[in-house]
N, C-alpha and C positions, 0 to 999 in steps of 0.2 A: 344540899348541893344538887343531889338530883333534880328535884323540883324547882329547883332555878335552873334547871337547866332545858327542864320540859316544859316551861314558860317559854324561855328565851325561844326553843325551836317552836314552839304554839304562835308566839307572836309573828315571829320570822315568816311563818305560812301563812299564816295571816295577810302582811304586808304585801307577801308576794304574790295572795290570789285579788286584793285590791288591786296592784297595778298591774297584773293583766286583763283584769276585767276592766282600766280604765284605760288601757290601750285597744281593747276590742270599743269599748263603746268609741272610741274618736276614729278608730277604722269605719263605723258604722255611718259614723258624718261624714267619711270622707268623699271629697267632692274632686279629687284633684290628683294625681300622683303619675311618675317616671316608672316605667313598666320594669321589674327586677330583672330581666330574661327578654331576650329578643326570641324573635320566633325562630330563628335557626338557622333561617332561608338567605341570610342576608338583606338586601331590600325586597324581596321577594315573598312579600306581607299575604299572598292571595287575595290581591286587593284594597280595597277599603273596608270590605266584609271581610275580610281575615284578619285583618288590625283591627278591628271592633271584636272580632270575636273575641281578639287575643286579649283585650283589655277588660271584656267582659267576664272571660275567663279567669284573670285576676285578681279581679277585684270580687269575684263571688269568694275566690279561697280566702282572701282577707276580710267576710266577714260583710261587704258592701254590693254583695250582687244583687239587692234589692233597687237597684237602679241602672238607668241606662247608660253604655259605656261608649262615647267616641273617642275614635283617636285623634289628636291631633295632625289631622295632614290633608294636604292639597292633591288634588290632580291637576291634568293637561291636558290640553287639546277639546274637541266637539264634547261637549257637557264639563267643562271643569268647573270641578269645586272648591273654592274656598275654605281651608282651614277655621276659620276663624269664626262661618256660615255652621259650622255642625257643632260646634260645642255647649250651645246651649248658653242663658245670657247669665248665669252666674250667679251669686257669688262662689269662689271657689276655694276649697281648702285643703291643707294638706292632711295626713294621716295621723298628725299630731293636733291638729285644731287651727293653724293656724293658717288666716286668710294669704289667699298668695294673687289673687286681683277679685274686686268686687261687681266686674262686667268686663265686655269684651273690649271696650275704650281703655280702662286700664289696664287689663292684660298684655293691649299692646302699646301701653304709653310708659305711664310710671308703677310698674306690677313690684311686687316682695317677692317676686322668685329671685333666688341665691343658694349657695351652694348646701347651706341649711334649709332652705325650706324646700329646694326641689328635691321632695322624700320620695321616695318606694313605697307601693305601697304596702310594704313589710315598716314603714316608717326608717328605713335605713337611707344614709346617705349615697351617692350615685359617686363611683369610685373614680379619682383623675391623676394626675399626676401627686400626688401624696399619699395616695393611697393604694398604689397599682394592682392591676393592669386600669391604666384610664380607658373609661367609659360615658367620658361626657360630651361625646356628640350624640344627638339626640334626631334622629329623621324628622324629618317637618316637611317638605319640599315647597317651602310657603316662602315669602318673602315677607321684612320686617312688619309689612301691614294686615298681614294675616291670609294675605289675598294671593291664589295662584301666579304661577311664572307663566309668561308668553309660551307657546309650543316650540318656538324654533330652535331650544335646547333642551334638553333633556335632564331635567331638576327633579323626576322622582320613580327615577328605573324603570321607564314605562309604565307607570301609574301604580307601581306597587305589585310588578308581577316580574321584573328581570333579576337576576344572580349573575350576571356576565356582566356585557359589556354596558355603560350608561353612567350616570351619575346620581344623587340625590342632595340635595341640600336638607344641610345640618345645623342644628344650633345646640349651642353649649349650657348645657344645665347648670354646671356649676360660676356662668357668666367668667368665663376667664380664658385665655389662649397662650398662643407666643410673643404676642404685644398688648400694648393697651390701646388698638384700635375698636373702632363702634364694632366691627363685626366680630373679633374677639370677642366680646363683650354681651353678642347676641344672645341669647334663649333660642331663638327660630332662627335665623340665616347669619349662618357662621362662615361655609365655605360647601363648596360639594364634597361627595366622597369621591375615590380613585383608588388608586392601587393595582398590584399584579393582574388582579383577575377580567380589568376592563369597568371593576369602579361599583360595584355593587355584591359583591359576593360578602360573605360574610368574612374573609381575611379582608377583604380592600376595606371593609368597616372597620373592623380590628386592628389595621393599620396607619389609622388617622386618628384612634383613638376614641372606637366604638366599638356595641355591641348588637347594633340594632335595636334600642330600645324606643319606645315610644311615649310621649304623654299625651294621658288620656284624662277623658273630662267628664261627669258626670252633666247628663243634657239635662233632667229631669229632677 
């Protein structure tokens, strides 16, 4: 009996240092993932070089820092940049292996990101209304084409540096909302943020049903 029984936990260890070394190895491919943790700041990324870093950052604990991390996001105003311009041309995939667009054309046309594939890159699901507290707006400040907002409003907290007053456009990781409208329905431009503190703080994220997270993209 004993010895069935130091089988059963032999094998048991077994199985479970295979599937964590085959969760490391599809970390290690991973091309693509919804950041677990905002930066704290609210929109208030320290730029586009603090959302890269922040993504870079993550993705080395998960095992994929042997590549280059952008975020997905736009600025505004004299030099804006296009989202869609830094992410590198793809193909992209999640933490589990599976493709979630094979270029920047179907990224933003007919992509497999949904509530299952847009992973963490812990490979965990991004938490919504089933799972609370939701957290599926996702900062983007991009509009459905990948391409920046005009300046005359204010769609990404001052380009990634305000916590007060301003807005940011969001899209929904897990492709879902309060209706079955197309912007419901978004990945990238769902709705702005708002809230008590003037639309960018980190309650006015957590008030619409964020957490300041980001997706980032492996360029390289």
């Amino acid at each position: 009996m004993k010895k069935t029984v130091h089988c059963i936990v032999a094998l048991s260890a077994v199985f479970a240092t295979g599937a964590a070394g085959l969760v490391q190895a599809q970390q290690s491919t991973m091309t693509f993932f919804v950041t677990s943790v905002g930066v704290g700041k609210g929109a208030d990324l320290g730029g586009l070089e603090g959302a890269d870093r922040h993504c870079q950052a993550l993705a080395q604990a998960a095992g994929a820092g042997g590549k280059t991390w952008h975020a997905y996001l736009s600025t505004q105003g004299a030099g804006a940049v296009n989202a869609k311009d830094r992410i590198g041309k793809g193909p992209w995939t999640n933490a589990k292996g599976v493709v979630i667009a094979k270029d920047v054309a179907e990224l933003h046309g007919t992509n497999n990101l949904t509530k299952q594939t847009a992973l963490t890159e812990k490979g965990d699901l991004v938490k919504d209304s089933s799972d609370p507290p939701t957290m599926h707006d996702i900062l983007t400040g991009t509009q459905p084409d990948g391409t920046a907002f005009p300046p005359d409003k204010d769609m990404t907290c001052g380009n990634w540096t305000k916590s007060g007053a301003g807005s940011a456009m969001v899209g929904h990781a897990n492709r879902a909302g309060l209706d079955d409208s197309a912007a419901a329905k978004s990945w990238n431009t769902s709705h702005p943020s708002r809230g008590p503190d003037g639309g960018c703080s980190q309650n006015d994220l957590k008030s619409t049903g964020g957490a300041g997270l980001l997706y980032c993209f492996a360029i390289n």
